[in-house]
N, C-alpha and C positions, 0 to 999 in steps of 0.2 A: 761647774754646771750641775755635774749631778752631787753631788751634795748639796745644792740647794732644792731640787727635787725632792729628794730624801725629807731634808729637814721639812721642807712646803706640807710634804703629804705627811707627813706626820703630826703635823699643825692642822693640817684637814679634819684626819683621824678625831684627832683630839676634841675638836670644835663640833664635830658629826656625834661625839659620844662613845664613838668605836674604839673598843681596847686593841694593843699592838703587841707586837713583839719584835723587837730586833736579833733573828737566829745569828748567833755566833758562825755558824757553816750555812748552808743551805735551807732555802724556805722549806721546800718537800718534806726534809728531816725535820725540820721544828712542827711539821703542821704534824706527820707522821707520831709524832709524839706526844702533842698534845691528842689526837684519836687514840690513841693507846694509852693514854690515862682519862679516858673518860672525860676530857676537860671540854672538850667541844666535841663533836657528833661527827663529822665529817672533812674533809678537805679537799677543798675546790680547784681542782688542777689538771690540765690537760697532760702535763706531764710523767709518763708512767715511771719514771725514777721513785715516783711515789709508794712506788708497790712494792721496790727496792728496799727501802727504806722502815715496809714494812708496817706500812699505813693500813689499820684495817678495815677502812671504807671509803671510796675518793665518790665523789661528782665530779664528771664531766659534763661539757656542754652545756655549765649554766649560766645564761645569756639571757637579758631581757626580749631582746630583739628573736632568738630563737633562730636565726641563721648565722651562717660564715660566709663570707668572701673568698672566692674560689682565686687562689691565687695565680696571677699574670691575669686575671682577667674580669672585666667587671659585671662580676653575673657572684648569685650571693646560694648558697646550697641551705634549702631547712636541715636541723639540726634539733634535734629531742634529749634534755637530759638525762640521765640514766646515771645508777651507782654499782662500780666496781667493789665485789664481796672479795677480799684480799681470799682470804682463809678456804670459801667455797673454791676459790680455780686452781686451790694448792691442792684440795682433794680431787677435784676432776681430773688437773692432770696428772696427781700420783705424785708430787714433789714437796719438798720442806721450802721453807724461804729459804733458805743457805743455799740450798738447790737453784734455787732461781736467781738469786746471785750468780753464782757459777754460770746458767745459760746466757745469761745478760754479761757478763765477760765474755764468753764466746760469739756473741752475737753483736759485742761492741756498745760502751757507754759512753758518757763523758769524758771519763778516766780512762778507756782503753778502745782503740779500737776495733778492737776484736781480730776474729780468727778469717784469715781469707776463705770463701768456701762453704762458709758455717753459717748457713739461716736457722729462724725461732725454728722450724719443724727437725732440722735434722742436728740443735743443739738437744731439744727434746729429748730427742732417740738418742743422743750419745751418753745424755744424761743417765735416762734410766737403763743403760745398758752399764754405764761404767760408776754412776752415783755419784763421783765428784772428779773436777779436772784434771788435778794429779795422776788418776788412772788415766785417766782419758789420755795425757800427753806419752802415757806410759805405753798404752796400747795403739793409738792411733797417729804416730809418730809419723811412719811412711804415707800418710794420705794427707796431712797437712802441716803448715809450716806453725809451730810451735814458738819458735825464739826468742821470739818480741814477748810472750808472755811466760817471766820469770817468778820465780818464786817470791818475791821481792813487790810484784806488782800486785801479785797475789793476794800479800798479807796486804798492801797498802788497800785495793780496791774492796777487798771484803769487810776491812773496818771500816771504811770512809762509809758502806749500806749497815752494816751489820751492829757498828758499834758508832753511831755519828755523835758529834759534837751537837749538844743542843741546850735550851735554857730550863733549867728545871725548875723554873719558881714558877708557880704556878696562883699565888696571893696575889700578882700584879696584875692579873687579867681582872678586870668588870668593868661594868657598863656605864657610860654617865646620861645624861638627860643631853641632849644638842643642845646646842646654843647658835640658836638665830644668827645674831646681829654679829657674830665673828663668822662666821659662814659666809655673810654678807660683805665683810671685810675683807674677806680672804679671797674671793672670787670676784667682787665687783669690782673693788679699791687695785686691790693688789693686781690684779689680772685681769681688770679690765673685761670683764662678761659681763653678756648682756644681763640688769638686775632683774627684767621681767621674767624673763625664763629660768634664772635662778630661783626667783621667790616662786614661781609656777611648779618646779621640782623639791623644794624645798617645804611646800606644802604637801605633796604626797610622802614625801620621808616623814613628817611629822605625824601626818597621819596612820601611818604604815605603823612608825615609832610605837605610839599609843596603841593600835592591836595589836601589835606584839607584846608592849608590857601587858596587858589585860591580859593574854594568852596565859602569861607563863604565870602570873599572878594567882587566875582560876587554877591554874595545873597545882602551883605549889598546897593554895588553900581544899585542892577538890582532889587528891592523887585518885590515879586510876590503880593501885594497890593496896588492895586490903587487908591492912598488918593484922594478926591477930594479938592482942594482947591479952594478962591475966585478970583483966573485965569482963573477959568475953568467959571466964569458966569459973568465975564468981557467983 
């Protein structure tokens, strides 16, 4: 079942125009990495393993609709997106990402459940009192139970943020032009949607399509940077 998901949305992808990537490890680390090389601008994720990973600008909350579904219940919360500055909240609160690794083991990730006892505010304070775990287990021994986190976990959880498996080809991302009548194929035929409100949505992406290329079109032929060259002191 889900491999044919997989594969569908990939067909989607393709047929929309949208380039992909299949991350060897986790999404967050592939997106994390193309924002750090400059290959795309941002990464759209609610998930803060993202800042983990070392992503240095996320969107949250970007949603057409502009609300969430308040969960158990059916009532919806507005919702505004906004961009997390990786690097500005490493200076406010006085820490390195290695550093924030380390609190985010304390405070429990995917890979570790963390330390009983130990919330974001008082992994914080242990942090910049002790600057990495190691002390910390060293000196704060008698106020919490330590065991579960071994050296062993250590190395394993600080590579899996610090040093992630990811895809470094970066030549296979661009854009292609949609194409209609597989769109139509793929939603109508194959999966049975209604064609009216396909082709009604599929006209606004077309359109949308077209201002964006003109966007970037103007941007490449009009840059907002004015190189100076040796024309300019001839």
């Amino acid at each position: 079942m889900w491999l044919n998901i997989i594969q569908e949305s990939k067909q989607l992808l393709g047929a929309l125009g949208i380039p992909y990537i299949e991350s060897p490890a986790s999404a967050e680390s592939q997106c994390a990495y193309l924002v750090k090389k400059k290959i795309v601008d941002f990464s759209n994720s609610q998930d803060f393993d993202s800042l983990l990973f070392g992503c240095p600008h996320i969107v949250q909350n970007l949603t057409k609709s502009l609300r969430r579904k308040v969960q158990g219940k059916w009532t919806y919360n507005k919702i505004e997106p906004y961009v997390i500055d990786l690097q500005k909240n490493l200076e406010n609160l006085g820490i390195t990402i290695f550093q924030l690794v380390d609190i985010a083991l304390l405070i429990g990730t995917d890979y570790f459940p963390g330390i009983k006892g130990i919330g974001p505010k008082k992994a914080l304070k242990l942090i910049r009192k002790h600057l990495f775990i190691e002390k910390i287990i060293q000196n704060e021994a008698e106020n919490y139970n330590f065991n579960y986190l071994t050296s062993e976990i250590l190395r394993t959880v600080r590579k899996i943020f610090l040093f992630p498996e990811v895809d470094e080809r970066s030549d296979t991302i661009f854009w292609n032009t949609p194409h209609r009548d597989r769109v139509l194929s793929l939603l109508c035929e194959d999966h049975n949607l209604n064609r009216d409100r396909v082709k009604n949505n599929l006209n606004k992406f077309f359109a949308n399509y077209s201002k964006c290329k003109d966007y970037f079109i103007n941007l490449k032929t009009n840059p907002k940077i004015n190189q100076l060259t040796l024309d300019t002191f001839s």
